[in-house]
N, C-alpha and C positions, 0 to 999 in steps of 0.2 A: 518281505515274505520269509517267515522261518522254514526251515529245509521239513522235509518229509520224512517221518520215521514209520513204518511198519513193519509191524511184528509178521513172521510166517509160523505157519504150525509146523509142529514138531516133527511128523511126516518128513512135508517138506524139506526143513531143514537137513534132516538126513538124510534124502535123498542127493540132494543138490550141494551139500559141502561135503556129505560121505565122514563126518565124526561120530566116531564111537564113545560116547557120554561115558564117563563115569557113574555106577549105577547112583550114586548122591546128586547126580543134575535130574533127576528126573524128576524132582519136585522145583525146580530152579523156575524163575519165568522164563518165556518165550525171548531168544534176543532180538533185540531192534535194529534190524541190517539196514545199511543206509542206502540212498537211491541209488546210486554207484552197483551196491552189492547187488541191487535187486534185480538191475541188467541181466544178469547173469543167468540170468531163470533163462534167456530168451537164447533161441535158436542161432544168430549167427554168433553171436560171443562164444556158445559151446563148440560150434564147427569150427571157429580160429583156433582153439584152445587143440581141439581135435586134428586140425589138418595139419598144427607146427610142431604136434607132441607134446604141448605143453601142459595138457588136459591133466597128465599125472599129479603136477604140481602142489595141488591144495590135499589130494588125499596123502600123499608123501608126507606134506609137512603137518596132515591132521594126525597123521601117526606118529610121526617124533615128539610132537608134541604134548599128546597124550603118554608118554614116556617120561613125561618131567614129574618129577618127585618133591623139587622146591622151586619157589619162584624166581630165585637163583638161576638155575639150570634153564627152567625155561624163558627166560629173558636170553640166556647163551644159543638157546634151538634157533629163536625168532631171527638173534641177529647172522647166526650162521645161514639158517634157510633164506633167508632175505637177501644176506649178499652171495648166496650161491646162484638164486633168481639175477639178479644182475648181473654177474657176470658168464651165465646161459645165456642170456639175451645178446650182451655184446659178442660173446663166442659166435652164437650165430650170424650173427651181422655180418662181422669178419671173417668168415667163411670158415672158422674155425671147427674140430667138430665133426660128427657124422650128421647129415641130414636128414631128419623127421618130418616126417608130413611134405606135402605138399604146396603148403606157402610157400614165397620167395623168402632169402636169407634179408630183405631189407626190412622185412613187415615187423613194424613196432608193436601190432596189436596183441601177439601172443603174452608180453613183457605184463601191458595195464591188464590182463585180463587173471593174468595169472594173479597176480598181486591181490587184484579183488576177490579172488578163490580164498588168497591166506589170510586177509582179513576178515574175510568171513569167520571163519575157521577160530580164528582169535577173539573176536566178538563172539561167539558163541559157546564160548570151551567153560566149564565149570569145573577144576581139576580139585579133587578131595581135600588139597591144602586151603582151599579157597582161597577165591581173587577179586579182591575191590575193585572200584570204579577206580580210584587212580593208578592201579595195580595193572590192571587191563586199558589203560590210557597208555599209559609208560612203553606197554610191550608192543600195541596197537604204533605209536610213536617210533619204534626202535624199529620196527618189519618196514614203516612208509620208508623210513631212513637209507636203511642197509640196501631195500630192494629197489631204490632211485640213484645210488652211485654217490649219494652225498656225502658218506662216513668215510672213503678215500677219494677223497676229489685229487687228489696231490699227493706224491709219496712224502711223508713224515719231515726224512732225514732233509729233504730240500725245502723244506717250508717254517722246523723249528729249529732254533738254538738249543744246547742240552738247558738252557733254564725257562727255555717257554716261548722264546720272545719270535716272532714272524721273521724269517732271514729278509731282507731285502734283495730287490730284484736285483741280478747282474746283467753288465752289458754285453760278456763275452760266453760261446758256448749253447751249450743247449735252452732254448727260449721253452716261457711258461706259458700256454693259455687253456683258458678255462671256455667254457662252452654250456650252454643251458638249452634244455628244451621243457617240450611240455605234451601231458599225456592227450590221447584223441579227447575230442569237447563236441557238443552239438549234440552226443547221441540218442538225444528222442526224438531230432529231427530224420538222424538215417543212422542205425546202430552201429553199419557196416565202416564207421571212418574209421579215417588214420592219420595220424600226425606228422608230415615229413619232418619238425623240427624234433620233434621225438625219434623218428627214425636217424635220423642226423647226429644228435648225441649216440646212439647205439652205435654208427657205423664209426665215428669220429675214437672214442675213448680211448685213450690208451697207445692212440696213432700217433706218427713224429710223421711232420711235414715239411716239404721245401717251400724255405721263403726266398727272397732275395737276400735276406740278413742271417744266413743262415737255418740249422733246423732247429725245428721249433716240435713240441710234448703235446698233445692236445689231452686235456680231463676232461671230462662231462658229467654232468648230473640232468635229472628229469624233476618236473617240477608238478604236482599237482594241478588243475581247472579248479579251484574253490577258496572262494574267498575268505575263509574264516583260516586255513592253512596260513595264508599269507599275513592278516591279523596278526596271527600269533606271530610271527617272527622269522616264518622257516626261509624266508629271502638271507635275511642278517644273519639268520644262523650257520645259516649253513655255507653264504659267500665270506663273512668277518674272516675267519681265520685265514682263510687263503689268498684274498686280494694283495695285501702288502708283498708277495709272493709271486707275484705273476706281472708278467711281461703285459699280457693282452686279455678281456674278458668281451663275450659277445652273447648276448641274451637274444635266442631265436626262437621266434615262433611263426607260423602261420596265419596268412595276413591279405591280398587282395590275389584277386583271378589274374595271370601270367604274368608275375611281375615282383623281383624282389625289392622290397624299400629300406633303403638305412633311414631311421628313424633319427630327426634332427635333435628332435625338444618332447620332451615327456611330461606330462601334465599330472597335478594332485589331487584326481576326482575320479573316483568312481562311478559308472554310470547304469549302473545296476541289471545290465543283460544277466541271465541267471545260468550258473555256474553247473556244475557236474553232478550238485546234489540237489538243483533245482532252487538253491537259496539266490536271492537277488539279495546288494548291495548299493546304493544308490550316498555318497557321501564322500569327505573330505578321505583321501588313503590315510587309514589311523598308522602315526608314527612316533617311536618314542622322541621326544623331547619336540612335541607339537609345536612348541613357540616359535621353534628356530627354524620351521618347516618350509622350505620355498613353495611356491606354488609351481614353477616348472625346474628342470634339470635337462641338461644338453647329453647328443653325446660327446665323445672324443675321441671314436673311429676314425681311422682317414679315409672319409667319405667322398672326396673328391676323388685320390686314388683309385678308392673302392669302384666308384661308378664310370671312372675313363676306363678300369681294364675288360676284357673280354672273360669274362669270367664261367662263362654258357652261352645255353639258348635262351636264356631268359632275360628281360633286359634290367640293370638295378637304379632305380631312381633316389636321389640325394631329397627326403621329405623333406620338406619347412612347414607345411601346414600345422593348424591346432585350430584349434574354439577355444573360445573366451570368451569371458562379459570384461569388457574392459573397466577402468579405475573408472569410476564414480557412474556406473551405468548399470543396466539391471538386466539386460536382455542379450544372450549369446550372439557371440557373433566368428565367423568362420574367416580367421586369416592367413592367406596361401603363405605367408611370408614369417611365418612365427611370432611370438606371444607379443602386446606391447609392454612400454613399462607399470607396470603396477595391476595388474589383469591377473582375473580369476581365473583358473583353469575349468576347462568341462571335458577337454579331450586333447590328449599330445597328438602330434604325427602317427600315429598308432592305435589312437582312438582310446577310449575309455576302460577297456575290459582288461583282463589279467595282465595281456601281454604287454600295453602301458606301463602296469604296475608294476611288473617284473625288472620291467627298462628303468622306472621312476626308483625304485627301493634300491636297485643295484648304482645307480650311478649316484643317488644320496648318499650310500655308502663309502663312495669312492671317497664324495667332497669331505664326507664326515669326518675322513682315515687322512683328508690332507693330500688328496693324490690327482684332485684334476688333472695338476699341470703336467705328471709325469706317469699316468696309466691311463694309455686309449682304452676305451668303453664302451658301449651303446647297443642297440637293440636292429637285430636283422628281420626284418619279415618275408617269409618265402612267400612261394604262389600256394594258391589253395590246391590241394592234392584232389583231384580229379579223375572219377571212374572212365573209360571209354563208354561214347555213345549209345546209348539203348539198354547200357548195365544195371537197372534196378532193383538186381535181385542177388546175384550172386558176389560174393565176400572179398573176388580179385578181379584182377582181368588182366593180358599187356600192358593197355593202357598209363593203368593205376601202376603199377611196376615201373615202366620205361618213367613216366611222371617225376616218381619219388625217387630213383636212383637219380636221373637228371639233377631233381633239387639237390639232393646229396651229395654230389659232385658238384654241385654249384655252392652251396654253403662252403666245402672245402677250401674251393679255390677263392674264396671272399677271402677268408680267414687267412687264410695264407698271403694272400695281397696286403690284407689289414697291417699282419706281424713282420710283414717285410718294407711297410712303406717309412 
């Protein structure tokens, strides 16, 4: 299925991104906002936006950026506006800050919702110098980046030698781990969610933690729902530089009703549930140098650690399951106990969708860079973040709150077990 593109009239679009066109766009065509964008039309996406303060965001930055005079300059706005969006979202997380609106400080949604405000905004902008399609890729590219925490996942000085080269990990001192989430998914099933492995990077970033092995730096980045993102590269891209770098890495997402899972074995297929812009995907995960491609990948969590300690209320199960068609066989088959030898993947421990592949590209990367042996890795699944009883309508509640800060505190304390075991 290719993804959905519609145009909005011109009306519209100024009302709802709030851009003041330069009078030469007005013979411009109509832009093509993506399904993503076009949420945005709808009622509770504006009330998040509204109730956390964040509502300003896309008119702010639709006005600096109609302030750009070269493409120069504004390629400088996007990545300024974008990582000033991120690091407002983690401010609020971390109680930093004055408080706006009446959301909790955990809530992830104002961070995706804004972001979709500025790409709007960017997809739609015709500035007198004019802007190409790869001109408006570049800058579209450069706002995902900035406003997801990936352009500093790591401070610099601890990551590069003055000639480029990745410092390697040490054993003494402050520890490195890296942490991943991902933005809310489902939403045409219920608009109102929220991602607690998203709220998790936000509350995590930037934090030093006690381990048993001392304290340990926590970075985060947030990761797109689409699978054509992932295609291109932004796994590799944006983990390469920093892995050789880091003590510990944990790819978390949102994953079965009360119950977190360390994911054993990650599998190389796609199973085509359809993603944030409505595109389905159903095929081998495309990776460069396809020949050498395993069809699964482990982690290297200490997942036994992980699952004897007390870590919450939630309990953490050590996966081994997958699906596969086994060697010389044609028909899947579900085994509690992980892959055999020579078996086709259909589904890791984690199942087939992003969050699989998130686990499957990052721990390929690991093997690829030569670091099985000596960088634990793997993928954490929380419980699924859950309204209180009877809540169908309205955008929070206790419930949803007490929920997500629990997860939140519960991925914490994973992590910290992980980097201490």
């Amino acid at each position: 299925m290719n993804s959905i593109r519609v145009g909005i009239s011109a009306v519209g679009f100024v009302l709802v991104a709030g851009l003041a066109a330069p009078a030469t766009a007005t013979a411009s065509p109509e832009p093509a906002f993506t399904v993503e964008e076009q949420r945005l039309e709808r009622a509770v996406p504006q009330e998040i936006l509204r109730r956390s303060g964040f509502d300003a965001v896309a008119p702010e930055f639709a006005e600096a950026l109609g302030g750009a005079r070269s493409y120069a300059q504004a390629h400088r706005i996007v990545v300024r506006e974008g990582s000033a969006l991120w690091r407002r979202a983690v401010d609020r997380a971390q109680g930093r800050g004055p408080v706006e609106g009446d959301l909790s400080r955990d809530d992830d949604r104002p961070l995706y919702w804004a972001r979709l405000g500025m790409t709007r905004e960017v997809r739609g902008w015709e500035p007198e110098f004019g802007l190409g399609e790869r001109g408006r890729a570049a800058l579209l590219d450069a706002l995902e980046r900035s406003s997801r925490g990936q352009s500093d996942l790591l401070p610099h000085s601890r990551l590069r030698s003055g000639g480029g080269t990745p410092v390697p990990r040490h054993g003494k001192g402050m520890k490195r781990i890296l942490v991943t989430g991902f933005d809310p998914f489902t939403l045409d099933r219920d608009v109102r969610i929220s991602n607690p492995s998203g709220a998790a990077a936000l509350a995590l970033d930037g934090t030093v933690i006690r381990t048993a092995d001392g304290p340990a730096r926590v970075e985060t980045a947030v990761f797109p729902v689409r699978w054509q993102d992932f295609a291109d590269g932004t796994v590799e891209r944006t983990l390469r530089p920093y892995l050789p770098g880091v003590d510990l890495f944990a790819t978390v997402s949102q994953g079965r009703v009360g119950r977190f899972d360390i994911e054993r074995t990650n599998g190389a297929w796609r199973g085509g549930f359809p993603d944030n812009d409505n595109v389905s995907r159903t095929e081998t995960i495309p990776v460069t140098d396809p020949a050498s491609q395993p069809q699964w990948t482990s982690t290297t969590l200490p997942y036994e650690e992980i699952v004897a300690a007390g870590t919450g209320r939630f309990p953490v199960y050590d996966n081994t399951g997958v699906t596969e068609i086994p060697a010389g066989g044609t028909e899947a088959v579900v085994r509690p106990d992980g892959p055999t030898p020579g078996s086709t993947a259909r589904a890791g421990g984690g199942g087939n969708y992003l969050s699989n592949e998130i686990a499957y590209r990052a721990t390929l990367l690991r093997d690829r860079l030569g670091l099985h042996d000596t960088l634990p890795g793997g993928h954490v699944h929380t419980p699924v973040l859950q309204f209180g009883a009877g809540n169908a309508t309205e955008v929070t509640d206790p419930e949803l709150v007490r929920n997500r800060l629990d997860i939140i505190a519960q991925v914490r304390a994973i992590v910290s077990v992980a980097a201490g075991a």
